[in-house]
N, C-alpha and C positions, 0 to 999 in steps of 0.2 A: 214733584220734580218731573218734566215730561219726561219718556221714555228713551228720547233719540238725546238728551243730557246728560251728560259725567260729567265728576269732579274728582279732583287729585288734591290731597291731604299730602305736602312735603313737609314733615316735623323735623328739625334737625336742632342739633346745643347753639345754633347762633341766631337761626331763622326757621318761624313757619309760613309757609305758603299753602294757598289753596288757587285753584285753575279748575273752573269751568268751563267747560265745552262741548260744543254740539254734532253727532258725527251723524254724517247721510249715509245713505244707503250701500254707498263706494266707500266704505269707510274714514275719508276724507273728515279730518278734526278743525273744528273751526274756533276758535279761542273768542267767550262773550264776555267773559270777566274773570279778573284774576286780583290776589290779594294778598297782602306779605306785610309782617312785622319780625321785629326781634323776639327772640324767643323764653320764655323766662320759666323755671321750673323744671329745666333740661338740663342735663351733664352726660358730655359721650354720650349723646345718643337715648337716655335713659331717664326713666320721669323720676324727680328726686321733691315733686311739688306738685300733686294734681291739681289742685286749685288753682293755681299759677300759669300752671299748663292749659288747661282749660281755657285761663285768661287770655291766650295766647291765641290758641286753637279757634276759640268766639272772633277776636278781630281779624284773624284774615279772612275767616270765612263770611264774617259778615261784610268786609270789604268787596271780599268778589262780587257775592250776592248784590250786592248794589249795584255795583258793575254791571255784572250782567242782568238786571232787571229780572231775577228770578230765582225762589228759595230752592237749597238741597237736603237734601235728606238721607244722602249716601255718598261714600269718598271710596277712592282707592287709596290707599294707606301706604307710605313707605315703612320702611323695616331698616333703621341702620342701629350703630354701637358698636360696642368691639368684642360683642357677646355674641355676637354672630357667627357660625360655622357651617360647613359644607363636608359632606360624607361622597365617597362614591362606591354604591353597591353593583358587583357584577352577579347576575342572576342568570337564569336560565329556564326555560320549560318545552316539555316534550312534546311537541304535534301530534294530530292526530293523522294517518297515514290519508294519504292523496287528499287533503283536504285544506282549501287554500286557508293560509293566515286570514282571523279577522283581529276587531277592534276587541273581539273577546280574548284574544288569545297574549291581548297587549295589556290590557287592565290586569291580568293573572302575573303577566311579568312585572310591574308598578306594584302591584301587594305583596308578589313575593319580597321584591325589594325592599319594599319599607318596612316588613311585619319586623322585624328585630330592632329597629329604631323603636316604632310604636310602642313595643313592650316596656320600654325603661317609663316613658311620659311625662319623662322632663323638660321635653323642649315639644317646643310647636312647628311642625313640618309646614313651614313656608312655599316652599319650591319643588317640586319634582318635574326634573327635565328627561329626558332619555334623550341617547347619545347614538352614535349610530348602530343601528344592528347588524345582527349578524345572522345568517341562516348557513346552520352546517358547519359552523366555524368556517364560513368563507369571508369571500370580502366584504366591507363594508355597506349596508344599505341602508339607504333615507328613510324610504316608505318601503316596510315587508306586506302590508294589506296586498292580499288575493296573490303572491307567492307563493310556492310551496316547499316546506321542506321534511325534515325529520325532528330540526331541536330548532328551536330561537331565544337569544343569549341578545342580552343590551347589559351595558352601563346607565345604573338611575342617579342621576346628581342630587341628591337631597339638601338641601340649602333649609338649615335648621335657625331656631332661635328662642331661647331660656321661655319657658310656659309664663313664670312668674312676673319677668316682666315682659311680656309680651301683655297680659293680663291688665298691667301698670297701663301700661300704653293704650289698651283697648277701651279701659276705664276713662280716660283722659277724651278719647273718640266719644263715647256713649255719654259721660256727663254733656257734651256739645251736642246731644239729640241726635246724633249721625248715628249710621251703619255702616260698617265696613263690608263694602262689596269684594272686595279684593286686597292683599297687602304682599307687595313686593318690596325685597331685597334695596337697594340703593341704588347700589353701581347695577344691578341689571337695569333697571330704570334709566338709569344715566348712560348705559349701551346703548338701549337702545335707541335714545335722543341725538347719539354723538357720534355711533360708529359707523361708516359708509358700510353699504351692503357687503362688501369684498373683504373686509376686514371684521364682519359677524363670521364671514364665510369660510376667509384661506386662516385666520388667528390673531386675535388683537386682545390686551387685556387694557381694560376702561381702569381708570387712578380716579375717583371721587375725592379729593383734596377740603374736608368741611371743617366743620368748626373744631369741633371735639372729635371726629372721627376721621380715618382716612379707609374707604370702600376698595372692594375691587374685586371686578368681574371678568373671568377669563371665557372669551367667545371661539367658537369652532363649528363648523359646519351649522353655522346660523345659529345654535343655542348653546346656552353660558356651559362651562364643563367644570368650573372651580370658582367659590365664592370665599372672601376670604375679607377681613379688616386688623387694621392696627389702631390702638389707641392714641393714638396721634394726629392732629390737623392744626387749623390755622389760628386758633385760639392760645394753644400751647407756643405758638411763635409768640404772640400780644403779650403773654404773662410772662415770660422772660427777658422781653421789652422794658416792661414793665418793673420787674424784679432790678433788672442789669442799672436801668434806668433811673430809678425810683421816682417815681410817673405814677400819675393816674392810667389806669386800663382803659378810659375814652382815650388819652393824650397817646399813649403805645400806640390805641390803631391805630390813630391817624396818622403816627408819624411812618407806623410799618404800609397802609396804605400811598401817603405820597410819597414818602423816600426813600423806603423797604427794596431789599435787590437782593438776590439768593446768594450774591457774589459780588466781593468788593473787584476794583479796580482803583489806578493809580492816583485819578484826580480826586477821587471822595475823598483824600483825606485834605483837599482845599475849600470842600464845601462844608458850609457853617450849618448849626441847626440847631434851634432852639427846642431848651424842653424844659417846662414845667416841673417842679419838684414835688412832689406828694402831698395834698394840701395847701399847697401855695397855686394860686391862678394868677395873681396881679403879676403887671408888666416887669416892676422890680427886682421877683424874684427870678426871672428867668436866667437861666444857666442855657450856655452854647456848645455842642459840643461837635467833633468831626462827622459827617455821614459813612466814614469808614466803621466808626463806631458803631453808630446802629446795626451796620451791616455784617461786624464781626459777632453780634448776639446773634441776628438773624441765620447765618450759614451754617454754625455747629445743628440748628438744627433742623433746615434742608436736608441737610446733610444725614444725617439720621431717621427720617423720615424714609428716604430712597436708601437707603440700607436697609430700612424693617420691609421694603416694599420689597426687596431684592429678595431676603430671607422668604418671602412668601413665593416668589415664584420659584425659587430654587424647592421648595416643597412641594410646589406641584408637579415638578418637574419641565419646568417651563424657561429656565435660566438660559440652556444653552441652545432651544429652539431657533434655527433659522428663520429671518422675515415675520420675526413674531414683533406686533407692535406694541406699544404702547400710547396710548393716549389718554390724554390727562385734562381733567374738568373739575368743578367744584367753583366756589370762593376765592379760594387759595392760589386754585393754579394760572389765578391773574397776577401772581406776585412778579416780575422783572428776574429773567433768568434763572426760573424756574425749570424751565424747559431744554438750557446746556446744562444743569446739574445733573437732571434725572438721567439723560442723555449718556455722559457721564460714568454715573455708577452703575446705570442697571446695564449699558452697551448694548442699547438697541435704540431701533427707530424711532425716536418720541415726537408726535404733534399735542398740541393744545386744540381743545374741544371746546365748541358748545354745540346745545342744540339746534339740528337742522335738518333734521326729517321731516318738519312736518311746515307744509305751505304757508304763506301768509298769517306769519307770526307780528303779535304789535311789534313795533319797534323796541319796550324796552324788554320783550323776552328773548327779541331774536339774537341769535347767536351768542345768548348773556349764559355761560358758565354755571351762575347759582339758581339758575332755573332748568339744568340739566335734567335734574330727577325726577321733578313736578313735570314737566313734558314726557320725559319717559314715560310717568306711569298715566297715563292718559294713551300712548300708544301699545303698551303691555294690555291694555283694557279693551282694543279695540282688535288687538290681532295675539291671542293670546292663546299659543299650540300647545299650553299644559296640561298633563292628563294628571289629575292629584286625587288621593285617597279618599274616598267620602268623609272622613268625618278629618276636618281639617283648621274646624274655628270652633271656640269655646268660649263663647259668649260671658263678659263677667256679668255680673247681677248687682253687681253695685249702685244705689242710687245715686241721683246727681247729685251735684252738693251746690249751696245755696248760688253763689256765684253763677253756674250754669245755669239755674232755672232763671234766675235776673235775666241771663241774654236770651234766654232761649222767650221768655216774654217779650222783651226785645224787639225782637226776630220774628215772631207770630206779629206783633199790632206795632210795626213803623210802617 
């Protein structure tokens, strides 16, 4: 793989995506192939089928690569599920007298930080941000480098995630012959593809709306301060479709894609809609019912979605912050009135996101929602201010299983 080439690994329970790309010197990303199937072997977030997954992981990847007329051999990985958590440790360490803060004196405060996570070794330190500092217990600083003080005190965000299946997940990467160069979080991914500079900056929390999962990353002074998920996205809307219905799970989406609304109104109950009964496909058996119908499955669980969403910022303490936004990306959050529910329950600002940081995008990622993340972590790769523990990946050892070496043959001689 040249040098000035990345790739982004998006695994999620509905879709895997991979995105290739080439950055210059200006760090300027330039997208040369990209690749996406449904995802199989995934639930929440979670490999429940390596083989499967694997299966999954080989066609997108081998789609890009076609695409782009060139093999990888290393991905930035995303990190979602609902096993995902975030810690924030306040730390501190002594100075040494007249003698300006360095980048040594920052690493000391990041280990202080994490040594009591590290000790238990049940989870894998994904993320470590630091938050603003502080020298003297004074005001707030960005950069303390070549200040001087007596003490310096930060907040480390540690954005955690289960060793064991992170492990799952890493196995799934390495039967595909990849190496993971990097593995972020979700919704930081999907910040940074969605949120305008001023809303990294004054406070905005990103809504990742996916299949099996719904993400979310609280941004401040440019870097995330609170990472958090619920077990719920847009897949749990389909299966209750589906259930209410008694439908096939293809027949749910499509109906919850073209006539799905977060919120009924007065005319849906004069619009007809046909649906398939469970096993029956032919014309005869179709059954018609009101689109109010649909839409009364659909809303109990909007509805509950932006309640657990609500629950979570009230935890961070983020509920009754002024001018805090919200914005909201995914799959999901293309559903129709999506965006006066949230609105709604959580009583703040809500826009609908996709990504648009990054220049001259093809037509079908630009501003496409379910390619929020896979972009993000393409620009996490290219501007990336974390300072993390040295020993922070743990390579599994698992060999590949037969399935992968097929593509990975494949892949070497097409």
């Amino acid at each position: 793989m040249n040098r000035s080439t990345i790739a982004a690994l998006d695994i999620g329970s509905s879709k895997v995506c991979c995105i290739i790309a080439r950055v210059n010197k200006d760090k300027k990303i330039k997208i040369i192939g990209y690749g996406y199937n449904a995802s199989k072997g995934i639930k929440n977030g979670i490999i429940t089928d390596i083989n499967q997954a694997t299966l999954s992981v080989c066609n997108a990847v081998e789609d890009a690569e076609q695409k782009a007329n060139e093999r990888i051999d290393s991905v930035i990985l995303n990190i979602s599920g609902d096993k995902t958590l975030s810690t924030l440790q306040n730390t501190s360490v002594m100075l040494k007298k007249n003698r300006p803060i360095s980048m040594e004196d920052i690493d000391k405060l990041i280990a202080k930080g994490t040594s009591k996570v590290n000790a238990g070794g049940n989870n894998e330190i994904i993320h470590c941000s630091t938050t603003t500092f502080k020298i003297d217990q004074g005001e707030d600083v960005k950069d303390p480098i070549n200040l001087v003080g007596e003490e310096l005190s930060v907040n480390v965000l540690l954005g955690m995630y289960p060793s064991n299946l992170y492990r799952n997940l890493a196995s799934v990467v390495e039967a595909a012959h990849l190496d993971v160069d990097n593995r972020v979080f979700t919704a930081y991914a999907s910040g940074l593809s969605c949120l305008v500079e001023d809303e990294r900056e004054y406070g905005a929390t990103i809504v990742d709306i996916g299949g099996g999962t719904t993400s979310i990353a609280t941004f401040k002074n440019g870097m995330p301060i609170a990472f958090s998920t619920i077990p719920v996205g847009g897949m749990n809307i389909t299966r209750d479709i589906t259930q209410g219905l008694t439908t096939s799970f293809a027949h749910a989406e499509d109906l919850k894609i073209r006539h799905g609304c977060a919120f009924g109104v007065s005319h849906d109950e004069y619009e007809n809609l046909n649906v398939y009964p469970l096993g029956e496909e032919d014309d005869s058996s179709i059954r018609q019912i009101h689109r109010s119908d649909l839409i009364k499955i659909i809303a109990p669980r909007v509805e509950e979605t932006f309640e657990l969403i609500d629950q979570k910022l009230t935890l961070h303490g983020l509920k009754n912050r002024q001018n805090h936004r919200v914005v909201l990306t995914g799959g999901c959050s293309q559903l129709p009135g999506i965006r006066a529910v949230a609105n709604l329950i959580l009583d703040k600002q809500v826009r609908l996101g996709g990504p648009r940081n990054i220049q001259g995008l093809p037509e079908k990622l630009s501003n496409n929602p379910v390619f929020s993340t896979a972009l993000g972590l393409l620009m996490f790769a290219t501007n990336n201010l974390e300072r993390k523990p040295k020993k922070i990946i743990n390579k599994p050892v698992n060999e590949a299983g037969t399935i992968a070496k097929i593509f990975n043959w494949i892949r070497q001689n097409s």
